[in-house]
N, C-alpha and C positions, 0 to 999 in steps of 0.2 A: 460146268459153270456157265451160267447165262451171259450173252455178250450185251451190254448195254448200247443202247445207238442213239446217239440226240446229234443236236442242229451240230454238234461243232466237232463232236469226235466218235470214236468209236471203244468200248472198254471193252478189255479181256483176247484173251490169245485166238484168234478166228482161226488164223495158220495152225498153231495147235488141236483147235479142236476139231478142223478139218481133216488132219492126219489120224487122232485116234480115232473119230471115226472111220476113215478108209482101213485102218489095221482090223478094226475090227468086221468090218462087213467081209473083207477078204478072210478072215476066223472063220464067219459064219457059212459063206459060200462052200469052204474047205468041206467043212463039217454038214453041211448039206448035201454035197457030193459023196459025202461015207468015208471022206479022208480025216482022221486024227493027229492030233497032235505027235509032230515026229520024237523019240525018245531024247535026239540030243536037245530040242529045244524046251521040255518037259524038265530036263535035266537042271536047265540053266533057269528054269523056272521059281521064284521066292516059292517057297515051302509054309504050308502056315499047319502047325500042330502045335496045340489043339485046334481046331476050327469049330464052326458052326453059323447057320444060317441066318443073317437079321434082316431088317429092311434098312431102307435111308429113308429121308426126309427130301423130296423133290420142290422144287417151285414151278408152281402152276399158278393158275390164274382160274377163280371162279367167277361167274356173269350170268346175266340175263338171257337167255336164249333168244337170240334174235335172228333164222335162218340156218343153225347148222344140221349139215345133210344126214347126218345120222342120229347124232344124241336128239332126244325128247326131252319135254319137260320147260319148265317154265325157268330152271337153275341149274347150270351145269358145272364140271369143273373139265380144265382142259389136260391134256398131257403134260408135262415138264419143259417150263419156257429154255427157247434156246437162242434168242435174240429179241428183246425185247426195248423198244423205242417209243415209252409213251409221249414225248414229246412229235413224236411224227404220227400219232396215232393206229400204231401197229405192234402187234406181236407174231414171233415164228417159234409156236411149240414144235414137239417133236412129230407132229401128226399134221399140220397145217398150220396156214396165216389165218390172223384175225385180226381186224379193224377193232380200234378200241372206243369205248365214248368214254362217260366221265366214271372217276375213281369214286370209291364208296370211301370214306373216309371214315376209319375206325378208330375205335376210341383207346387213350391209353392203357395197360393194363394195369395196374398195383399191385 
């Protein structure tokens, strides 16, 4: 979930989402190392049968290309916001900060 930041407060669990992320980078570490999941915590792990593969829906942010060091192009979309504070003029996707200007203002849908 994106943490919201304006002049006066701060929205959503920082502390939490600082922890899943740390569980998870130490997952990834593990399993980068050639170490897998040990059977007892595979064990205690929810179960899902049936399964199968879907996507989600992230929030990002699309914009004008004004200086990013890699993407090209005149329109880009960013990675999935993870602090976002348009009232301070800034975003922190999953990949970098970006300074914000003005909002494109879309129209209702019907």
């Amino acid at each position: 979930m994106p943490i919201i930041v304006g002049h006066q407060r701060i929205v959503g669990d920082v502390a939490g989402e600082i922890a899943r992320l740390e569980s998870l980078v130490t997952a990834l570490d593990r399993i980068g190392s050639g170490e897998m999941p040990p059977a007892a915590e595979l064990e205690a792990a929810p179960l899902l049968d049936p399964y199968c593969l879907d996507t989600c829906t992230l929030t990002c942010l699309i914009g004008a290309n004004q200086g990013h060091p890699v993407l090209k192009g005149p329109v880009i979309r960013t990675t999935e916001v993870w602090a976002l504070a348009t009232e301070l003029g800034w975003v922190r996707t999953l990949s970098r900060l970006y300074r914000l200007g003005m909002p494109v203002h879309r129209e209702k849908r019907t």
